[in-house]
N, CA and C atoms as an extended XYZ file, in Angstrom:
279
Properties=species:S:1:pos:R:3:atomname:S:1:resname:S:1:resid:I:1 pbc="F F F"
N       111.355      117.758       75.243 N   UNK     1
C       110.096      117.091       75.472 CA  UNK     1
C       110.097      115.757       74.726 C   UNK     1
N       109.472      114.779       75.000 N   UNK     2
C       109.677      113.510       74.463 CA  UNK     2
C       108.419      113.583       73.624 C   UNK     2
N       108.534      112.501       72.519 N   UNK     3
C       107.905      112.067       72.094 CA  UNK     3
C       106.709      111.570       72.149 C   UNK     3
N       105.781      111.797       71.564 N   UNK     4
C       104.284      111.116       71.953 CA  UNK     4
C       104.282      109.789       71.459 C   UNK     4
N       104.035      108.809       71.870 N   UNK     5
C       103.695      107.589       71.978 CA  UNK     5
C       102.312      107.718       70.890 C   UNK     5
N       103.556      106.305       69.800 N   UNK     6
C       102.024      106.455       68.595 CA  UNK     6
C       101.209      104.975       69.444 C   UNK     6
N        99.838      105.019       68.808 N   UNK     7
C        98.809      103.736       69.080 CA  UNK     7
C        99.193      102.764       69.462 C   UNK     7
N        99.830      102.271       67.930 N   UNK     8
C       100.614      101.308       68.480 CA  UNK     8
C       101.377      100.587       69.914 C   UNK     8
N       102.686      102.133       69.967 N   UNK     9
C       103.729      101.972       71.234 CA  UNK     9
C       102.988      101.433       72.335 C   UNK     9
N       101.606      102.538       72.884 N   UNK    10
C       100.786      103.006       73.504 CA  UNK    10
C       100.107      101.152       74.144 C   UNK    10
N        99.656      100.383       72.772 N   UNK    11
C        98.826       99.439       73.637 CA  UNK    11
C       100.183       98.176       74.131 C   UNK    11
N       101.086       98.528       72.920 N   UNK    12
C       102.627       97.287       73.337 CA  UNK    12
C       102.679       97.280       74.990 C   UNK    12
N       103.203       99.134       74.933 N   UNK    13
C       103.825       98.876       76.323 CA  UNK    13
C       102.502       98.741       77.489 C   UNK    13
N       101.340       98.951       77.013 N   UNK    14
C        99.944       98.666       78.285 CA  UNK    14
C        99.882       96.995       78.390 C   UNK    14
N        99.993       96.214       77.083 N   UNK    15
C       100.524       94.882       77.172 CA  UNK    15
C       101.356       94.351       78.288 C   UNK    15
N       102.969       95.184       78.469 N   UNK    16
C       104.020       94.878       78.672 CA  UNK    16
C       103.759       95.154       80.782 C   UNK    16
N       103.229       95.915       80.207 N   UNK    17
C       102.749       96.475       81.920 CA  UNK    17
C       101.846       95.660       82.657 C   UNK    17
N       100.784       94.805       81.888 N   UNK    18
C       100.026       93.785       82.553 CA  UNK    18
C       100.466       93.026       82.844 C   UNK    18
N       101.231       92.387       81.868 N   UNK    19
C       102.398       91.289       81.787 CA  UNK    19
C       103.271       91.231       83.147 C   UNK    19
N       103.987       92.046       83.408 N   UNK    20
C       105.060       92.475       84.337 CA  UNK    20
C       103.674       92.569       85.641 C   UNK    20
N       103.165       93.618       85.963 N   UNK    21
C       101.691       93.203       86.959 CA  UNK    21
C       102.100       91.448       87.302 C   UNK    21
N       101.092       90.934       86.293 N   UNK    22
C       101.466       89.570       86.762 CA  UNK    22
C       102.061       88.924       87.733 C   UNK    22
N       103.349       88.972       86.599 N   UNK    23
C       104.671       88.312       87.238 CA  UNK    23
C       104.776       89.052       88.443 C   UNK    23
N       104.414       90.425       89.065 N   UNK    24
C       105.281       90.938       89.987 CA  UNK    24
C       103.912       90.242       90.934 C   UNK    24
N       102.943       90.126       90.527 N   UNK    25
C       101.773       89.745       91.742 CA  UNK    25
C       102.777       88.203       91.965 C   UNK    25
N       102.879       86.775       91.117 N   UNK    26
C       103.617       85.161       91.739 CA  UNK    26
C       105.112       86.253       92.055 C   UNK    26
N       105.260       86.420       91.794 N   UNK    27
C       106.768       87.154       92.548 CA  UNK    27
C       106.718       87.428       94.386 C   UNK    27
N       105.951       88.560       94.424 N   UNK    28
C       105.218       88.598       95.572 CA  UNK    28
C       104.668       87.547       96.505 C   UNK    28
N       103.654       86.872       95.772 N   UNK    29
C       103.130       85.501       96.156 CA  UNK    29
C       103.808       84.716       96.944 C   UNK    29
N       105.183       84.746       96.135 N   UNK    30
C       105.981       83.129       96.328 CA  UNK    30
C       107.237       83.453       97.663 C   UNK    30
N       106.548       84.837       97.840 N   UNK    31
C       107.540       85.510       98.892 CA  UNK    31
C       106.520       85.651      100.018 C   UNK    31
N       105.175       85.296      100.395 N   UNK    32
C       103.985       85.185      101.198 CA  UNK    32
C       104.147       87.040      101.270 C   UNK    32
N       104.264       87.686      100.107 N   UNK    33
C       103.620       88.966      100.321 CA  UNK    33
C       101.781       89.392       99.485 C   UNK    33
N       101.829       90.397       99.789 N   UNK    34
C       101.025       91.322       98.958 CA  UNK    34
C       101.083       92.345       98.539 C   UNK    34
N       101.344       93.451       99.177 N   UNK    35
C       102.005       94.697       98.759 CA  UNK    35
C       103.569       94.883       98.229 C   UNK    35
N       103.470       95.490       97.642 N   UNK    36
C       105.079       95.651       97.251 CA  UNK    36
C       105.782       96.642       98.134 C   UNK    36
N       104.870       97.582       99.055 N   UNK    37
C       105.491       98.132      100.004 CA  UNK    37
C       105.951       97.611      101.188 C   UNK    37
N       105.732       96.262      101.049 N   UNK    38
C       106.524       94.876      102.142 CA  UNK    38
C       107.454       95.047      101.832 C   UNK    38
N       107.920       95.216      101.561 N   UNK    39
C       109.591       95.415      100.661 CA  UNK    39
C       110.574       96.496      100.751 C   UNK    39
N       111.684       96.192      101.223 N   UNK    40
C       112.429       97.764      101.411 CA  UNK    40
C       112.452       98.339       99.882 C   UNK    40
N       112.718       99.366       99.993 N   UNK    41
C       112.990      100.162       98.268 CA  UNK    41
C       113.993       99.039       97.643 C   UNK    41
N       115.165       98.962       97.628 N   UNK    42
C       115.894       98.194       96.893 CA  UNK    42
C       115.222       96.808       96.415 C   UNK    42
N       114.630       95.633       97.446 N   UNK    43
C       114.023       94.738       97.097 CA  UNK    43
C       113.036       94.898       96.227 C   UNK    43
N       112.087       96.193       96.601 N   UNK    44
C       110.883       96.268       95.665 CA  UNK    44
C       111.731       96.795       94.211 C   UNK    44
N       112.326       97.413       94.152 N   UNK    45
C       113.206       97.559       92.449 CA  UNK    45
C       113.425       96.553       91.659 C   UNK    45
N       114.419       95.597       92.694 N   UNK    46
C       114.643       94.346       92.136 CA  UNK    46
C       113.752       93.528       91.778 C   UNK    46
N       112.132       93.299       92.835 N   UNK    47
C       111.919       92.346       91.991 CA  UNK    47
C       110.434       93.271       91.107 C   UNK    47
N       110.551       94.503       90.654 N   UNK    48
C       109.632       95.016       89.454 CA  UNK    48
C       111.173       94.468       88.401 C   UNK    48
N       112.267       95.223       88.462 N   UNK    49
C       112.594       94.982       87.364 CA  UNK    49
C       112.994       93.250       86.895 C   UNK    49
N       112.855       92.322       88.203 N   UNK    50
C       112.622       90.822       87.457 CA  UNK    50
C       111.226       90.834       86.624 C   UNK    50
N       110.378       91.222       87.289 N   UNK    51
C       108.915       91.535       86.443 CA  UNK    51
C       108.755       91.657       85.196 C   UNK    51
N       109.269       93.128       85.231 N   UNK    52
C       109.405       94.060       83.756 CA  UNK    52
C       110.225       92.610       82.670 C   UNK    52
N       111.359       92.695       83.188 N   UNK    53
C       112.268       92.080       82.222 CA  UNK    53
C       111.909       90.264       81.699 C   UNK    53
N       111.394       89.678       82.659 N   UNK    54
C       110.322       88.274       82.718 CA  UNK    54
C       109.636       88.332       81.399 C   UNK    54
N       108.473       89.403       81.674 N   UNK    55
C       107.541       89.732       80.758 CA  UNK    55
C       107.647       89.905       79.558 C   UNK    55
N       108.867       90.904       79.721 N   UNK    56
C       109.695       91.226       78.176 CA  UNK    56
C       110.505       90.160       77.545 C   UNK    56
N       110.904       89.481       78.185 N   UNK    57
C       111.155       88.282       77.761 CA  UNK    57
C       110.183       87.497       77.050 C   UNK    57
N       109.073       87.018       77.618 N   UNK    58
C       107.810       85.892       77.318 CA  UNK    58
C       107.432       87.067       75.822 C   UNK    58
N       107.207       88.266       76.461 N   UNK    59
C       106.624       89.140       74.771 CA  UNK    59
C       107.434       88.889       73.549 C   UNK    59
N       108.739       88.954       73.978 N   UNK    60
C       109.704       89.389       72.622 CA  UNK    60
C       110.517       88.219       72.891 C   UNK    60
N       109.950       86.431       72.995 N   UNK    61
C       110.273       85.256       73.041 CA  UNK    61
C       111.657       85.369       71.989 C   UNK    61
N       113.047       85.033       71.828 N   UNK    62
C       113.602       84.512       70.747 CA  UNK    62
C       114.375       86.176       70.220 C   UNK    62
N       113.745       87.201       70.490 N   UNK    63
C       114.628       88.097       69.962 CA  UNK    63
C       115.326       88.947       71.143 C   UNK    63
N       116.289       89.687       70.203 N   UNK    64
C       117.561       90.326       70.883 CA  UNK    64
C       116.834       91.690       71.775 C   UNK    64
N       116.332       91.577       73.186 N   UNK    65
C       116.092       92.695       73.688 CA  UNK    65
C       116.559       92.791       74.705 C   UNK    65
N       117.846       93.147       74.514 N   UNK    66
C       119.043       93.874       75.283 CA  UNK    66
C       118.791       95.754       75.417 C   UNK    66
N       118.237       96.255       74.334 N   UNK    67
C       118.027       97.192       74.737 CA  UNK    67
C       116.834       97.757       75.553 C   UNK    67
N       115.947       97.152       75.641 N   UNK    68
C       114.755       97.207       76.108 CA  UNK    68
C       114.897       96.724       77.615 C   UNK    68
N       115.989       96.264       78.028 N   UNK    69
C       116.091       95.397       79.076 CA  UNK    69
C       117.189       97.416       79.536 C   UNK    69
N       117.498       97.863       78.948 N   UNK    70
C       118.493       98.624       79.637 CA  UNK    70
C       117.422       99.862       79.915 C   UNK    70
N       116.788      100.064       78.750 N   UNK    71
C       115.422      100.475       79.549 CA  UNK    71
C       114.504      100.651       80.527 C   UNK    71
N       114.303       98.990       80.564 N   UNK    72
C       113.349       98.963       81.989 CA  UNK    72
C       114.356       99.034       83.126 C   UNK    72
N       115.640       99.069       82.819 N   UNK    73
C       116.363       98.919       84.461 CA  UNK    73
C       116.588      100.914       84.348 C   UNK    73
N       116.571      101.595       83.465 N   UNK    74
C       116.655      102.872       83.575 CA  UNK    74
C       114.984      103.304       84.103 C   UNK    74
N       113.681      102.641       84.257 N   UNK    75
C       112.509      103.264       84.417 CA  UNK    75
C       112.742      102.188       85.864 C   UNK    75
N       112.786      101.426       86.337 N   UNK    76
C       112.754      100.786       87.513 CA  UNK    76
C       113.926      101.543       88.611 C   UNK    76
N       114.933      101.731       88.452 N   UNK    77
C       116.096      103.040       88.809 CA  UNK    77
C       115.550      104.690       89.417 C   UNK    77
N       114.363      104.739       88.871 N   UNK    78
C       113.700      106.311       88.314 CA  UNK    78
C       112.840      106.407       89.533 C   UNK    78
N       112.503      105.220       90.165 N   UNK    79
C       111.435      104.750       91.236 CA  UNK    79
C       111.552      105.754       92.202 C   UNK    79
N       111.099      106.081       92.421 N   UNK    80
C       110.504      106.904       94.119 CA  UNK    80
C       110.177      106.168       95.191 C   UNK    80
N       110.658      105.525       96.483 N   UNK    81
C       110.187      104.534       97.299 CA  UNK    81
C       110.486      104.520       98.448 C   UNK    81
N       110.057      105.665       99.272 N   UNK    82
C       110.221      106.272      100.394 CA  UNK    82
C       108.888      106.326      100.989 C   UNK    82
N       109.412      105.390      101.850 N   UNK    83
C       108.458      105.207      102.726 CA  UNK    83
C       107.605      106.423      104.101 C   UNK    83
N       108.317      107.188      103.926 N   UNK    84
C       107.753      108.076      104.530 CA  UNK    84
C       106.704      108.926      103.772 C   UNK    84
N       107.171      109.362      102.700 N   UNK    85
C       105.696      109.485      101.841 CA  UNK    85
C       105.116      109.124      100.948 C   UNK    85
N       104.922      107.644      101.427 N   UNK    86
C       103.780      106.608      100.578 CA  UNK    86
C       102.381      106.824      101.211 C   UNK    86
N       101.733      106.514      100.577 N   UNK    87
C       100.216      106.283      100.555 CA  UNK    87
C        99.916      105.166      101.174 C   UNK    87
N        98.739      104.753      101.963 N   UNK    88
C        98.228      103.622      102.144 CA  UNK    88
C        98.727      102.107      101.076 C   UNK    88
N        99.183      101.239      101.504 N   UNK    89
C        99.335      100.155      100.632 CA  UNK    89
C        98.522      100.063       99.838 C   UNK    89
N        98.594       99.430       98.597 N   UNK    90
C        97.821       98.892       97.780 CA  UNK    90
C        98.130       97.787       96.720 C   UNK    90
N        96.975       96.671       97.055 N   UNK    91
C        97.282       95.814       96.728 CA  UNK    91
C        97.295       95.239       95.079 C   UNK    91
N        98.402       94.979       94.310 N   UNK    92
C        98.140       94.783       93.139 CA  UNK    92
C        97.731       93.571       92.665 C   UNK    92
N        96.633       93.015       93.585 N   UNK    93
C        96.011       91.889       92.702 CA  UNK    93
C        95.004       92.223       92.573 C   UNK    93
């Protein structure tokens, strides 16, 4: 069983997740989408984990996060994106 996420972890990574939001909404944008289910599975991976890793970048400006980067490509990897049983689109802006 993993670990519980102290306070701290908890608001970093809710930070890190808006952050990435963002970027993945001008990501989208600059591609005349809206949904990320415009996107075959592979494309939509690729560009959350440009997102994720963008973000994590701008957060942790100047330091070494190489591991955090192997991270988000292990939680972006983990994705489920089968289109046959998705839900109604939804738009993340």
């Amino acid at each position: 069983m993993a670990d519980a996420l102290t306070a701290e972890e908890t608001a970093l990574y809710d930070d890190l997740a808006k952050r990435a939001g963002d970027v993945a909404r001008r990501l989208l944008t600059e591609r005349g989408l809206i949904y990320l289910d415009d996107l075959e599975p592979e494309a939509a991976r690729e560009l959350l984990r440009t997102a994720w890793r963008e973000a994590a970048q701008t957060r942790f400006e100047g330091l070494d996060i190489s591991e955090l980067h192997a991270e988000i490509d292990i939680m972006v990897d983990s994705l489920v994106m089968d289109p046959e049983h998705s839900v109604s689109p939804v738009s993340i802006h």
